[in-house]
C-alpha positions as CSV (number, residue, x, y, z in Angstrom):
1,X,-12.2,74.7,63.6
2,X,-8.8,72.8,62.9
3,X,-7.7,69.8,64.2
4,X,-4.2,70.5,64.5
5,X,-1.6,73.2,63.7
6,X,-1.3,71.8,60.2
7,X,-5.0,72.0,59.1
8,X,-4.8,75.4,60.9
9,X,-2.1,76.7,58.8
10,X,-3.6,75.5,55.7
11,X,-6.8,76.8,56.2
12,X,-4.9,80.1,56.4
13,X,-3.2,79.8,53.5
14,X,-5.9,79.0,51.5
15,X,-8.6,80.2,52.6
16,X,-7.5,83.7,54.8
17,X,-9.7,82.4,57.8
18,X,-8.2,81.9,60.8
19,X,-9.2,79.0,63.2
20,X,-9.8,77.4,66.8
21,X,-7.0,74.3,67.3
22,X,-9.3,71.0,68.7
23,X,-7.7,68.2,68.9
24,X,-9.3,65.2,68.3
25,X,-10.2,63.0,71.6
26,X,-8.8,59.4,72.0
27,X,-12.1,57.8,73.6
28,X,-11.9,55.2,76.3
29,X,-8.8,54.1,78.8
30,X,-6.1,52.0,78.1
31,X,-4.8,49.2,80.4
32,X,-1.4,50.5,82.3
33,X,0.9,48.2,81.3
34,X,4.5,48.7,82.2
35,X,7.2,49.2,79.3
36,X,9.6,46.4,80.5
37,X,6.5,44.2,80.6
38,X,5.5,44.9,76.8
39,X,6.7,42.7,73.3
40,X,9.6,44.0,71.2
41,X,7.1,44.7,68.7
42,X,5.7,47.6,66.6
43,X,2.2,48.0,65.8
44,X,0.6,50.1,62.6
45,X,-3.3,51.0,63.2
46,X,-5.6,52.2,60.2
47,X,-6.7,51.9,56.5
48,X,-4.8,49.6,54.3
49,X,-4.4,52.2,51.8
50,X,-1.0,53.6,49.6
51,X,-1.1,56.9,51.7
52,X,-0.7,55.3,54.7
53,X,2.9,53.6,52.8
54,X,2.7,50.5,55.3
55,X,5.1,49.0,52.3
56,X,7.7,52.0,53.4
57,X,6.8,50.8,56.9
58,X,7.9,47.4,56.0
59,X,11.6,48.6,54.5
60,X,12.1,50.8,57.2
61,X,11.8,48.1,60.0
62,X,13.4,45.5,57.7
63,X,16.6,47.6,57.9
64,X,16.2,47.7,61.9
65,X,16.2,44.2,62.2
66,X,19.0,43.8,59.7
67,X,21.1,45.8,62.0
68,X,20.8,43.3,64.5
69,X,17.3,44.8,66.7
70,X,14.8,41.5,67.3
71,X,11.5,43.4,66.3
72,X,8.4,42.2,64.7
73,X,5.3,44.2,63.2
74,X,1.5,43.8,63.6
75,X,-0.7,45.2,61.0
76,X,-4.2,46.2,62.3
77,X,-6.6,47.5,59.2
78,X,-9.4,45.9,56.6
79,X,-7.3,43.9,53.8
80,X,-10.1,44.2,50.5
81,X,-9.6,43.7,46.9
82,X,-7.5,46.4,45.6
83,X,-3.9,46.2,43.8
84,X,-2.2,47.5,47.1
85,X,-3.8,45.4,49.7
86,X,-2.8,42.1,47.0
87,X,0.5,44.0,46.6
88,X,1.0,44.5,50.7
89,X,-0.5,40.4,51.5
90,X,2.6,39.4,48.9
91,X,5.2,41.6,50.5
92,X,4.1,40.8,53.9
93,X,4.7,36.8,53.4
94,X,7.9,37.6,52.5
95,X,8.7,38.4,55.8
96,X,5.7,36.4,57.7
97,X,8.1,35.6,60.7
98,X,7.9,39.1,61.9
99,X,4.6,40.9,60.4
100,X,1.8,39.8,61.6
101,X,-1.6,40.7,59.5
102,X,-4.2,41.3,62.2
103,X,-7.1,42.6,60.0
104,X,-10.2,44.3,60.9
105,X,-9.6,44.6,64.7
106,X,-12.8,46.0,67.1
107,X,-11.8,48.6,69.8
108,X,-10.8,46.2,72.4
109,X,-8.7,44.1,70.2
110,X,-7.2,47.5,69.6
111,X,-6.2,48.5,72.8
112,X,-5.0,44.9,73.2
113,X,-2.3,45.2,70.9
114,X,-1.1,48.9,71.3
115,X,-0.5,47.7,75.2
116,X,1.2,44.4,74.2
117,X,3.7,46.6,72.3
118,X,6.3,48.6,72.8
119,X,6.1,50.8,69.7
120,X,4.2,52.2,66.9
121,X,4.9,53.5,63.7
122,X,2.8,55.4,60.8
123,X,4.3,55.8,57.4
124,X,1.2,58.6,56.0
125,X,3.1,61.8,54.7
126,X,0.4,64.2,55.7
127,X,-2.4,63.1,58.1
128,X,-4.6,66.1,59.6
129,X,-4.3,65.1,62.7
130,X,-3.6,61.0,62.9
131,X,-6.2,59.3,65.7
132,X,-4.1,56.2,65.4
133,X,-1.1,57.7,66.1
134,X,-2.3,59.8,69.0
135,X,-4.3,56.0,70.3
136,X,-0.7,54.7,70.5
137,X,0.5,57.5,72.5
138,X,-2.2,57.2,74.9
139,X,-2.0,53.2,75.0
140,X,1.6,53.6,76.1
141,X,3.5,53.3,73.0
142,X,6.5,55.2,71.1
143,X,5.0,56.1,68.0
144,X,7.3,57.2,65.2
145,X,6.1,59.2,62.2
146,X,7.0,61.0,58.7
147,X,7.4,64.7,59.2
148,X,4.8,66.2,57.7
149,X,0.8,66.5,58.7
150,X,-0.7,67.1,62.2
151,X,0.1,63.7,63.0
152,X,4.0,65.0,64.6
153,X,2.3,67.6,67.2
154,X,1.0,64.4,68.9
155,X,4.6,63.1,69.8
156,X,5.9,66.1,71.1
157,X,9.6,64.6,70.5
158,X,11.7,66.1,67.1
159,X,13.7,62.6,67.9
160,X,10.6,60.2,67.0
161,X,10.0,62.0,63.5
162,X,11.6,61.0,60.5
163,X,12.0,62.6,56.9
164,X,13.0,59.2,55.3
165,X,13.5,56.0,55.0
166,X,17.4,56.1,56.1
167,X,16.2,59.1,58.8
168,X,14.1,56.4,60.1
């Protein structure tokens, strides 16, 4: 079993196997709130970890504003003690009038914030599949994403991948 093309393909390649595609479900609803209705914000879901490159996430969106777009960023994921979540808390107060650090959120604190915003954006080169990324979509939210991983078959748009930083 794979849980999306990606894994599939690379359990062919390495392996010789073929196997079923099942995607992963998003559980629960989401309150249906309308686009117009909805911040000018983006939100980033997951572990605070340097695969998931939420410091990338931070230069990409720093150039958006600079070209004039009012935007701001919530972070949702566990802060601990490591050298990147120290490195990420320092970047991030940089720039602590638009990125908010929301921490350790619960499932309805979640949904909360994907429906407050209007977008979301993951910076991890090659997620299997990406739950958070699929959550957004279901919450309501254009999700961008690096091109690479399972994570892209979720969008189903070529227009809301990027393959760098400018790209973005």
């Amino acid at each position: 079993v794979s849980n999306s093309k990606w894994t599939e393909k690379l359990i062919k390649n390495k392996y010789g196997l073929p196997s079923e595609i099942i995607y992963p479900p998003v559980a629960g609803e989401f309150p249906v709130v309308p686009f117009s209705k909805r911040e000018n914000g983006f939100v980033c879901i997951g572990r605070i970890t340097p695969e998931k490159r939420i410091d990338v996430l931070l230069n990409i969106l720093n150039e958006v504003r600079k070209r004039g777009y009012s935007i701001h960023l919530h972070i949702a994921g566990e802060f601990d003690d490591s050298r990147y979540s120290d490195i990420l808390k320092k970047l991030c107060s940089k720039h602590k009038d638009w990125v908010f650090l929301e921490g350790k959120v619960n499932q309805e604190e979640k949904k909360e914030l994907i429906v407050k915003n209007r977008f979301g954006i993951n910076g991890c080169l090659w997620d299997s599949f990406g739950i958070s990324v699929a959550e957004m979509v279901k919450g309501g939210c254009v999700v961008f994403t690096p091109n690479g991983g399972g994570q892209t078959e979720i969008l189903g748009n070529s227009l809301l991948v990027y393959n760098s930083i400018e790209d973005a």
